[in-house]
N, C-alpha and C positions, 0 to 999 in steps of 0.2 A: 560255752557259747559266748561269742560276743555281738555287739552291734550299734548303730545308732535308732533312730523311730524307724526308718524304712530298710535298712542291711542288717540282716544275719550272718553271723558264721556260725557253721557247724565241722567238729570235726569227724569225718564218717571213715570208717574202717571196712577191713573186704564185706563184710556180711549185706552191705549196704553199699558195695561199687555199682551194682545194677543202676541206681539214679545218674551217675555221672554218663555209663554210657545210653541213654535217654538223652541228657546233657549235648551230649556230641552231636546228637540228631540237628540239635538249632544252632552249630556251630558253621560259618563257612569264612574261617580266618587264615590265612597261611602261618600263624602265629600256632595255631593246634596241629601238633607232630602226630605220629604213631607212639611218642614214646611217651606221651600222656594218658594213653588208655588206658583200662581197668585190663585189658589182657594183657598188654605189655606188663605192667608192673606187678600183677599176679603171676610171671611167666618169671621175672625178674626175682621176686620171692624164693622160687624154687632151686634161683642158683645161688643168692645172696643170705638165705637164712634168717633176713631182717624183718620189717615193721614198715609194709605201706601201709599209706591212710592219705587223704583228701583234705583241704579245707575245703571247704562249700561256703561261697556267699551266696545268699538266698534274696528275692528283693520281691515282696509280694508272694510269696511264698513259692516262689520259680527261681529258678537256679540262675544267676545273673553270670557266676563266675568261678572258678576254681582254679587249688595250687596244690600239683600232686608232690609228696615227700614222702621221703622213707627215713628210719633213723634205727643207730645202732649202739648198746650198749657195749664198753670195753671195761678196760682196767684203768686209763684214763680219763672216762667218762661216758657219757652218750652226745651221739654227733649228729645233727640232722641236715640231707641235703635235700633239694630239692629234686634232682636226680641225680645216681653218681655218675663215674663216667661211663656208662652204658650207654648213655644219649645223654648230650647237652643241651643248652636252650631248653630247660624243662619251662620253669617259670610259671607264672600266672597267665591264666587264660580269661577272655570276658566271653561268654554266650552272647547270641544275638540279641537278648533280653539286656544284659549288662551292658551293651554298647554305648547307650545313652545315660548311663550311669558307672563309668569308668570312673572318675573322679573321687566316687564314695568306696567303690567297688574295692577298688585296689588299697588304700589305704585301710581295709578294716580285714581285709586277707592279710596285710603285713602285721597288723596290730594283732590278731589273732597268731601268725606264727612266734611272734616274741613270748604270747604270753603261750602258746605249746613249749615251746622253749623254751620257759620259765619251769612250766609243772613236771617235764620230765627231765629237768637238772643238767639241760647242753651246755658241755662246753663249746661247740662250735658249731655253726647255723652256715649253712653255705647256698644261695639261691643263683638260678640264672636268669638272668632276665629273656622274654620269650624272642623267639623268633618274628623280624618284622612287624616290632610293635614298642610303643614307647613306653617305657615302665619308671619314669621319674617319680611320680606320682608314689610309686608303692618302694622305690628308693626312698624316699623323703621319710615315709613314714617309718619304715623297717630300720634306719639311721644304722648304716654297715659301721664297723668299724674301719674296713680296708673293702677300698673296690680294685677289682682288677677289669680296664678295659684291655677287649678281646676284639677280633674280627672274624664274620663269616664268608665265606665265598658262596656264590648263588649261580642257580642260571636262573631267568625271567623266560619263562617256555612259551607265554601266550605270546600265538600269532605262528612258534616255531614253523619251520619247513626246511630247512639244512643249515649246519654247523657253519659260523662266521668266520671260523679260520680253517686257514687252507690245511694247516698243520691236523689240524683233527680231521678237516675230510681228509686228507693223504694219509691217515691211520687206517682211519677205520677202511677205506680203500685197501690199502695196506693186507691186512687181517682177510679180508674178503679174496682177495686174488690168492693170499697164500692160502685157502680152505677151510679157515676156522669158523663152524658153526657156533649157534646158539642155541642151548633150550632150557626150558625147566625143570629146574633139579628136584631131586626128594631126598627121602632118609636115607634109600641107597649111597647115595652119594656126600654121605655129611663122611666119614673114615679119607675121603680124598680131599673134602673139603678143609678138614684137619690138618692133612700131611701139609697141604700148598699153605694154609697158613699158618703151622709152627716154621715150616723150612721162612718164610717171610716174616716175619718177625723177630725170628732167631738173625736173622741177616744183619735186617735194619736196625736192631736195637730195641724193639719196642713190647712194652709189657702183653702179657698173652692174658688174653679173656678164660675163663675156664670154657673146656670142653663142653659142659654142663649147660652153657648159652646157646650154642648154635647148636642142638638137640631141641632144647624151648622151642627158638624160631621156625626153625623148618619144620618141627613138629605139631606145635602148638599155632604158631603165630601166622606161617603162612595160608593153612587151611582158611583163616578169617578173612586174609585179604591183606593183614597189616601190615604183614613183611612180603618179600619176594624175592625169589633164589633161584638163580639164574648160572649154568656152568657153561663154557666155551671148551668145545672138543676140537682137536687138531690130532691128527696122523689116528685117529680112533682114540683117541685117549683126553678123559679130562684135563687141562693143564691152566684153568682162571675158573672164577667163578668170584657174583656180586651179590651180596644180600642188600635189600634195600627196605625202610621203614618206613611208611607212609599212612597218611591220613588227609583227608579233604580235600588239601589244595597241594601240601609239602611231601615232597618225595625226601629221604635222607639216606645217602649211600653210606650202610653199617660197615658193610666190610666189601673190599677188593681186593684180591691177591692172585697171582700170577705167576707159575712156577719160572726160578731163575729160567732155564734150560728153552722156557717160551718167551721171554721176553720180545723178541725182533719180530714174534708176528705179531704185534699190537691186539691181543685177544680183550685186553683189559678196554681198549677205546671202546671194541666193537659191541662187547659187554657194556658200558654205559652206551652207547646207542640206541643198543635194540632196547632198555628199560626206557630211555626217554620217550621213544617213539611209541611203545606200546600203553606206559601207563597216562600220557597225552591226550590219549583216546578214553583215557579213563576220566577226562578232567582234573588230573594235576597241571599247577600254572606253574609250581617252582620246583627247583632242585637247590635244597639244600648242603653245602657239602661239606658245611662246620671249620672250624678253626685248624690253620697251618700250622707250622711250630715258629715260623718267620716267612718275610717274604723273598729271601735269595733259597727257601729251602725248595728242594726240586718237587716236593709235597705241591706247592704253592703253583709252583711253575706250570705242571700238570692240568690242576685247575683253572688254572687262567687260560690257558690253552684252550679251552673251550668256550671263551667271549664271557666268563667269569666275570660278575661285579659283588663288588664287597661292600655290605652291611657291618655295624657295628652295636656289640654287645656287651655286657658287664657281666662281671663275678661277684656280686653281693657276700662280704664276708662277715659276719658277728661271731664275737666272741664275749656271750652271754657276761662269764664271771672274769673276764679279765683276761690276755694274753700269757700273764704270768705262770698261768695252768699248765701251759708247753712247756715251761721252763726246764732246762737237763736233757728234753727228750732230742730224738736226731729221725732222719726221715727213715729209717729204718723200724723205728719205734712206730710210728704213726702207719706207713704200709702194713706192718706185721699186725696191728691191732686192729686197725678199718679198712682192711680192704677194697677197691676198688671206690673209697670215698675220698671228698674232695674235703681235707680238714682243716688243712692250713696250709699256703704257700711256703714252699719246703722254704725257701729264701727266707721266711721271715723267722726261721728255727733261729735262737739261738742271738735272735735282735732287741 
């Protein structure tokens, strides 16, 4: 534990996530994901085989703030991220309590992750800074070694009533004339949900989540409310389907995929559609929809398409005992030993 007269931290581990979701209860920030929860990252355990745990800042003996991390021991070390790439923008959060105490808040959440860092021997500390929210303050203190700025794309939903560009309404128009419904998916339908996203990924190039995750969410995560899984049928047959992460205010589209053979009936537009309109109603204000690879990529494109505005965020990097620890290693090394964590910018292998 650390603190000054009035901030504690404490580090709390599962036995003890029940306070954080308490925690949640006085939270109403667009900066608190789904992917902050005690179910998320308990659901996340069971595909990752790792070590979640909480910092808790405490102020008065009320939960002012929290930074959820997970961290894993290899043959090269132990790595701790704030979240890996399961969900970004993990970061620190302030409670409604903390709000008026940001300033102490944040810096004694960073001060405590160095010294977590310190006792379990990391060599690599990797944080993100939260969503729509300014984290200089626990920058300064956490003193990165390497930051990486990043951007996110958003929609701003208050006030919504129909999509600013003609291009999305002529999609999802699109999709509707040629007969592709929408509804709520379940377990049934994760074996299909599998097929459309290895064929999509195997395509594009892009690393595959294990099977193991989307068994979690639809099983575990959606029953709560945190996630939502939504499939688009055409000619009787599944052919898209979107999972979405949500909490409080932020909606965050996990996954969308769209069999090649459907693409021209725009199922994927009409799928974000119907999620905006229905969880709207739910009191979500944003849509998150996290970092592009660039902005000429057709990723990028996509989402701007929908009256998209982009926010901007960091990648908080330390490297506890030095960079020289990577030294020899190549990214093959580092994938093969930490899976799905964020340990070093492969670029800086070998600098």
């Amino acid at each position: 534990m650390t603190g000054d007269s009035t901030i504690t931290v404490e580090c709390i581990h599962p036995e003890r996530f029940n306070i954080i979701e308490e925690a949640i209860q006085t939270i109403d920030s667009p900066s608190l994901l789904g992917y902050h929860t005690p179910a998320y990252m308990n659901a996340l355990t069971k595909v990752l085989d790792d070590n979640p745990v909480y910092l808790v800042a405490f102020f008065e003996q009320r939960i002012a703030g929290f930074l959820p991390l997970r961290w894993r021991r290899g043959k090269f070390g132990t790595v701790i991220n704030s979240l890996p790439f399961f969900g970004p923008n993990g970061g620190p959060v302030l409670t409604n309590c903390g709000l008026n105490h940001g300033d102490e808040v944040m810096p004694q959440l960073a001060s405590e992750l160095n010294t977590f860092a310190s006792e379990i021997g990391a060599i690599s500390v990797v944080c993100y800074t939260p969503f729509f929210s300014d984290a200089e303050v626990f920058e300064q203190a956490f003193l990165p070694d390497r930051v990486v700025d990043r951007f996110t794309q958003y929609l701003d939903l208050k006030g919504f009533t129909k999509w600013p560009s003609t291009v999305r309404r002529k999609s999802v128009g699109r999709a509707k004339s040629k007969g592709v419904t929408i509804r709520l998916g379940g377990a049934l339908d994760i074996p299909k949900l599998l097929d459309i996203y290895h064929e999509n990924c195997q395509r594009k190039g892009i690393p595959l989540k294990p099977d193991s995750y989307f068994y979690q969410v639809v099983e575990q995560l959606c029953p709560l409310g945190i996630a939502r899984f939504t499939v688009a049928e055409w000619e009787n047959r599944v052919v898209a389907f979107l999972i979405t992460v949500q909490a409080v205010r932020t909606i965050s589209p996990n996954a969308i995929c769209v069999e090649q053979s459907a693409q021209t009936t725009q199922a994927n537009s009409l799928l974000v559609d119907e999620s905006v309109r229905t969880l709207i109603l739910q009191g979500y204000c944003f849509w998150n929809w996290e970092s592009s690879p660039d902005r000429d990529h057709p990723v990028y494109k996509f989402k701007a398409h929908w009256g998209s505005q982009e926010a901007s965020y960091k990648i908080l990097i330390k490297y506890p005992g030095g960079k020289g620890v990577f030294s020899g290693l190549n990214r093959e090394d580092i994938a093969g030993e930490y899976p799905f964590y964020f340990v070093i910018p492969f670029d800086d292998l070998g600098n």
